[in-house]
Residue frames relative to the residue before (quaternion, step in Angstrom):
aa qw qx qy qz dx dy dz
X 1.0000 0.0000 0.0000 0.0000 0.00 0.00 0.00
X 0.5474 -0.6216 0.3927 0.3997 3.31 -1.15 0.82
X 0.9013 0.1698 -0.2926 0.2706 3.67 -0.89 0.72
X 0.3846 0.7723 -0.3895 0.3224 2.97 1.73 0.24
X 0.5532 -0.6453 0.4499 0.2740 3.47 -0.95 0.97
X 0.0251 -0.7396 0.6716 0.0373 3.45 -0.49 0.70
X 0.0484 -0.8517 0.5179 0.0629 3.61 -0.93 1.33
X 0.5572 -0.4697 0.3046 0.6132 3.52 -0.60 -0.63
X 0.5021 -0.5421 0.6037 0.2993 3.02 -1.79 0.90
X 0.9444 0.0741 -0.0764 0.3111 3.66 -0.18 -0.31
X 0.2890 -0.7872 0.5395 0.0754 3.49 -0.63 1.40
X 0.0461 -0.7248 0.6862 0.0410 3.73 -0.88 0.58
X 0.4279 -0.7329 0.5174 -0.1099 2.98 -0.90 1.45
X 0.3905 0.8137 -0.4306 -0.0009 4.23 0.55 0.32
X 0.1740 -0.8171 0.5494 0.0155 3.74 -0.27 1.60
X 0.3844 0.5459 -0.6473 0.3678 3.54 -1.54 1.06
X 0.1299 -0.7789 0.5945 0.1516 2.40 -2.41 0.05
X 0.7676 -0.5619 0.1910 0.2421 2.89 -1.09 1.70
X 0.7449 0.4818 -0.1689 0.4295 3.43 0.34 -1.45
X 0.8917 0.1180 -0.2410 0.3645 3.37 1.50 -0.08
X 0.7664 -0.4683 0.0470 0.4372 2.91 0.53 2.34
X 0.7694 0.0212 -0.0508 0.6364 4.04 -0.93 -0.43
X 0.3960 0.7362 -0.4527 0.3103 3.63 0.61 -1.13
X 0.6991 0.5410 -0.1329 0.4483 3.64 0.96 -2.12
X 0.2402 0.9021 -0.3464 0.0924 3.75 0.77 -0.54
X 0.5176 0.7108 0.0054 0.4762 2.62 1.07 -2.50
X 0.8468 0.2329 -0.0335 0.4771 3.39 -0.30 -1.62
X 0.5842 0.4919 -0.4976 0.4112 3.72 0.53 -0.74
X 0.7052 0.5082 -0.4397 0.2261 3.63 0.59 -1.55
X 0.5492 0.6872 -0.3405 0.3321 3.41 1.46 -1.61
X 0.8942 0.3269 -0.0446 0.3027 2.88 0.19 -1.39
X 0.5641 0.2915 -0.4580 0.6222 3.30 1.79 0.78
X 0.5335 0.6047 -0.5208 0.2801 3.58 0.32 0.16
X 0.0819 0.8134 -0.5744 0.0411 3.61 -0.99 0.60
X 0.3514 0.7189 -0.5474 0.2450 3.30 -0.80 1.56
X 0.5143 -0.6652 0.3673 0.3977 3.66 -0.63 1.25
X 0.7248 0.4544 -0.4116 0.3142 3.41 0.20 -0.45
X 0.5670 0.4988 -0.3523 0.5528 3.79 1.49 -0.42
X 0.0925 -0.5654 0.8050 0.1544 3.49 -2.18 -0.12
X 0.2217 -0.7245 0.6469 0.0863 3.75 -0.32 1.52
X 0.0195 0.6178 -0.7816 -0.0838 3.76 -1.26 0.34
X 0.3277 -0.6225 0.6916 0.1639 3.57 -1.51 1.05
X 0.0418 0.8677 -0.4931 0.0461 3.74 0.11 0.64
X 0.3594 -0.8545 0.3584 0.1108 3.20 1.41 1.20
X 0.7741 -0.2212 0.1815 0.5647 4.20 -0.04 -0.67
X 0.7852 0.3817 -0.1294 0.4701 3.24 0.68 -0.39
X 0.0781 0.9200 -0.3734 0.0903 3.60 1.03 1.08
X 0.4856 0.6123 -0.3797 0.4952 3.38 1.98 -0.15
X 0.7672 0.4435 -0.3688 0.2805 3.56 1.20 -0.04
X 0.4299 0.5219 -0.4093 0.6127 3.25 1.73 0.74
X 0.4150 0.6785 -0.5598 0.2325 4.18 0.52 0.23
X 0.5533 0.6027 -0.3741 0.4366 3.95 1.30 -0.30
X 0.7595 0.2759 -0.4249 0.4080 3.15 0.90 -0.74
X 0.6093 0.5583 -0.4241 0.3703 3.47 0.73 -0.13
X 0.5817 0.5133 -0.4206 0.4703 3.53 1.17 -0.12
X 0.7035 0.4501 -0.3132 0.4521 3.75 1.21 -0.74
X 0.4801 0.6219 -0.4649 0.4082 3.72 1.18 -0.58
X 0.1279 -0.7058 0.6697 0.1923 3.42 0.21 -1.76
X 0.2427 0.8403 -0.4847 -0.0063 3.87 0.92 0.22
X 0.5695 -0.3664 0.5046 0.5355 3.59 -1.22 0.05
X 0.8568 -0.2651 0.1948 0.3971 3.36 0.10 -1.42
X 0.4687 -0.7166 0.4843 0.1798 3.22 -1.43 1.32
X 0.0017 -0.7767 0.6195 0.1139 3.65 -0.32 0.80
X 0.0424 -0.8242 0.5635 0.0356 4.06 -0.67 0.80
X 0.2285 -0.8055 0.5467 -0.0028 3.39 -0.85 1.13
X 0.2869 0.8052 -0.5069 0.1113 3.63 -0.85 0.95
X 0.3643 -0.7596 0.1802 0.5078 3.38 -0.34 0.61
X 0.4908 -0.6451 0.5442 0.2164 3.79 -1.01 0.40
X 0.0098 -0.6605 0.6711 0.3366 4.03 -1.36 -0.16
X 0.0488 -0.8966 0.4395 0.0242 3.44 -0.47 0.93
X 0.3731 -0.5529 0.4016 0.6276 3.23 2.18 0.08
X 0.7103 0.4330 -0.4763 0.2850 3.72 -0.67 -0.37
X 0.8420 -0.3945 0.1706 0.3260 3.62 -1.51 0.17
X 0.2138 -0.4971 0.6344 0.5520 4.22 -0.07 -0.67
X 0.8093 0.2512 -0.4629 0.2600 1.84 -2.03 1.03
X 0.5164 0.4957 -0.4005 0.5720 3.99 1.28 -0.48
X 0.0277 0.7088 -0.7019 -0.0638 3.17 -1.85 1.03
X 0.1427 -0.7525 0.6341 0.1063 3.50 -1.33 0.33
X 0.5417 -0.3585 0.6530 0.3894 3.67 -1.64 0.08
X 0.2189 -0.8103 0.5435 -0.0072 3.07 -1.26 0.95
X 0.1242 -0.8229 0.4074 0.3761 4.03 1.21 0.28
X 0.6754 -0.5350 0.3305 0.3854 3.44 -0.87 -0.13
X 0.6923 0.4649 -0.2716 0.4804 3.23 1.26 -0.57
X 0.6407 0.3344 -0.4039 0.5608 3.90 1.18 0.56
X 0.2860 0.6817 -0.6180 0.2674 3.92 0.80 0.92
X 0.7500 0.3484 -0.3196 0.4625 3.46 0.69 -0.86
X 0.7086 0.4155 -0.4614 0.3352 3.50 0.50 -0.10
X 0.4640 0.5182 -0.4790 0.5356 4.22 1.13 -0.14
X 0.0562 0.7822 -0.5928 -0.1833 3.05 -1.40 0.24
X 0.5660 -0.6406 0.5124 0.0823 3.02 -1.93 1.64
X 0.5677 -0.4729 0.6015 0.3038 3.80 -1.36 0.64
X 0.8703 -0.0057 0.2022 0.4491 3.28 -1.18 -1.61
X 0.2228 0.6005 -0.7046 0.3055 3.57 -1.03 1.44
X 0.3083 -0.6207 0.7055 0.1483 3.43 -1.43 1.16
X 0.7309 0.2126 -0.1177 0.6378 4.12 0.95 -1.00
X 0.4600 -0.6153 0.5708 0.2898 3.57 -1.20 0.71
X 0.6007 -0.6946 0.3306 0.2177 3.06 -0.93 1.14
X 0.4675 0.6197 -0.3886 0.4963 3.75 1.15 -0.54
X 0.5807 0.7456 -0.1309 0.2994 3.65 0.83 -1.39
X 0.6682 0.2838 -0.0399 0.6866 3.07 1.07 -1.96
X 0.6727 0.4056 -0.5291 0.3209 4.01 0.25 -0.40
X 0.6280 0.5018 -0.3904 0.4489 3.42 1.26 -1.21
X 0.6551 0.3649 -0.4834 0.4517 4.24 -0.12 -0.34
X 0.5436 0.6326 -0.4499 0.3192 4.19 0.65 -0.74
X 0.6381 0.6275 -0.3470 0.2806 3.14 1.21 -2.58
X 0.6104 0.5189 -0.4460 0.3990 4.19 1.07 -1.25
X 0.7773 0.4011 -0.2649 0.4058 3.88 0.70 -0.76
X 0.6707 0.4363 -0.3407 0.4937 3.92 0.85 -0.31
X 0.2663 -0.6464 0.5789 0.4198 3.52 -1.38 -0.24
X 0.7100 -0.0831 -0.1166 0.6894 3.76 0.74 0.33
X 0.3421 -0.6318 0.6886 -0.0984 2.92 -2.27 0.92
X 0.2014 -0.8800 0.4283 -0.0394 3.47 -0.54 1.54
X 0.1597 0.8484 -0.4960 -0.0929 3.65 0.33 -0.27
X 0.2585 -0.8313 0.4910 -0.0305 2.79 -0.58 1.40
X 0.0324 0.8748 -0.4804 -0.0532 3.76 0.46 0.83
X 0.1532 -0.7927 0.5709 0.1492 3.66 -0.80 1.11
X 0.4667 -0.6800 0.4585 0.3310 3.84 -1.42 0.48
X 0.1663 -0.7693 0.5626 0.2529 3.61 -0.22 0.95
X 0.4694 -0.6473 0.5693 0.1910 3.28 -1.64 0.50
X 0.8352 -0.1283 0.0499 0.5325 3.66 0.60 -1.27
X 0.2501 -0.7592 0.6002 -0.0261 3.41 -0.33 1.56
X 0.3407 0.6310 -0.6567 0.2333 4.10 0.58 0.44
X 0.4661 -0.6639 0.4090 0.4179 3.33 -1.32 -0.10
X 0.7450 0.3789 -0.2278 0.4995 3.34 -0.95 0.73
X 0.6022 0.5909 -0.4350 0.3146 3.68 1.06 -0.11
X 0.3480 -0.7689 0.4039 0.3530 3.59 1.27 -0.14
X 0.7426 -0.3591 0.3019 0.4780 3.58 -1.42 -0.21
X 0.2855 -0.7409 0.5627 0.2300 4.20 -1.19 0.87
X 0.4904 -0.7901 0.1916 0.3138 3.05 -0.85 0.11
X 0.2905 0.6930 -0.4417 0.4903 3.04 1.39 0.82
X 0.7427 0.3027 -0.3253 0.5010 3.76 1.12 -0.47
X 0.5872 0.5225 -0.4293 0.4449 3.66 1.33 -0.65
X 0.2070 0.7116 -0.5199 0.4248 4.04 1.61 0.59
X 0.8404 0.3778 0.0122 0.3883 2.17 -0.32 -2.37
X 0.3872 0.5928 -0.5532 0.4389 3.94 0.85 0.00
X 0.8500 0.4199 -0.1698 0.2690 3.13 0.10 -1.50
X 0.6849 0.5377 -0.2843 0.4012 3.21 1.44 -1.00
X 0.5548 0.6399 -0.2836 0.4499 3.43 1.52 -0.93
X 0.5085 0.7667 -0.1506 0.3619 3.24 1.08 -1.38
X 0.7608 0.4180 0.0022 0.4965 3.18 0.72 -2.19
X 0.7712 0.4547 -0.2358 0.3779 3.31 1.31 -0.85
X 0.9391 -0.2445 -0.2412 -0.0039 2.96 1.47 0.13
X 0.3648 -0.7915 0.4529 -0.1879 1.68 -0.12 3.04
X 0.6439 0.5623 -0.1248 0.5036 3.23 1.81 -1.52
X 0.3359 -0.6637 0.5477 0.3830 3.78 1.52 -0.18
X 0.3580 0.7465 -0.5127 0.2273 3.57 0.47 0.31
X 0.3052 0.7627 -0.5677 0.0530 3.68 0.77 0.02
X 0.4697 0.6937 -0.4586 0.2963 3.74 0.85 -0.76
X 0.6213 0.5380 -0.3570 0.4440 3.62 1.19 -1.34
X 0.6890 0.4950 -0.3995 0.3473 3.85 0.65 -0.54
X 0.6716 -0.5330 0.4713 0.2069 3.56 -1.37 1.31
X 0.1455 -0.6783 0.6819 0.2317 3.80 -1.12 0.19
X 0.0552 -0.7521 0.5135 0.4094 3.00 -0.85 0.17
């Protein structure tokens, strides 16, 4: 219809921090990912200050990336449901992550988390290459909307 706002269908969402290796994930993917149908925000530790634009987008879907310990290998990611946010546990958050998905869920029609296993979180060790993998594979998956292909755990 004529004036109807037409926004982006999909918000990506990448949290971490750089300076401490895999830790950076999150933000590297955001902020190399590029695709018209997406709007990447690097939202570095502090992803509760990027909830406006996701309240003004309106997106089909919010896919958010951060790394996760989930016991499993670096470099392994899974969907994460909402009810196992508080039990994984996350490095660098100012707001627990359950928090920001529940106030988002009112602004998204679905909500991915996408939790990756970091390997080395020292400072300064940068991305390994078991995650600069998974960069690429995550990336690829979804450019292709493929999220369905990703494991829960």
């Amino acid at each position: 219809m004529a004036g109807e706002k037409v926004g982006i269908k999909f918000v990506l969402m990448g949290i971490g921090n750089e300076l401490k290796g895999d830790d950076g994930i999150g933000n590297i993917i955001a902020r190399e990912f590029k695709h018209p149908d997406w709007l990447p925000l690097a939202c570095e530790t502090v992803a509760e200050n990027f909830v406006a634009v996701v309240e003004r987008e309106k997106p089909e879907l919010l896919a958010i990336v951060d790394a996760a310990d989930m016991g499993l290998q670096p470099g392994e990611f899974r969907l994460l449901p909402k009810k196992k946010l508080n039990s994984v546990a996350f490095t660098t958050h100012s707001m627990p992550l359950r928090h920001l998905v529940e106030h988002l869920e009112k602004s998204a029609g679905k909500i991915l988390f996408i939790g990756v296993q970091p390997g080395k979180t020292g400072l300064g060790e940068g991305l390994s290459s078991d995650l600069e993998k998974s960069k690429k594979e995550l990336i690829e998956i979804l450019q292709k909307k493929d999220w369905h292909k990703i494991e829960e755990l």
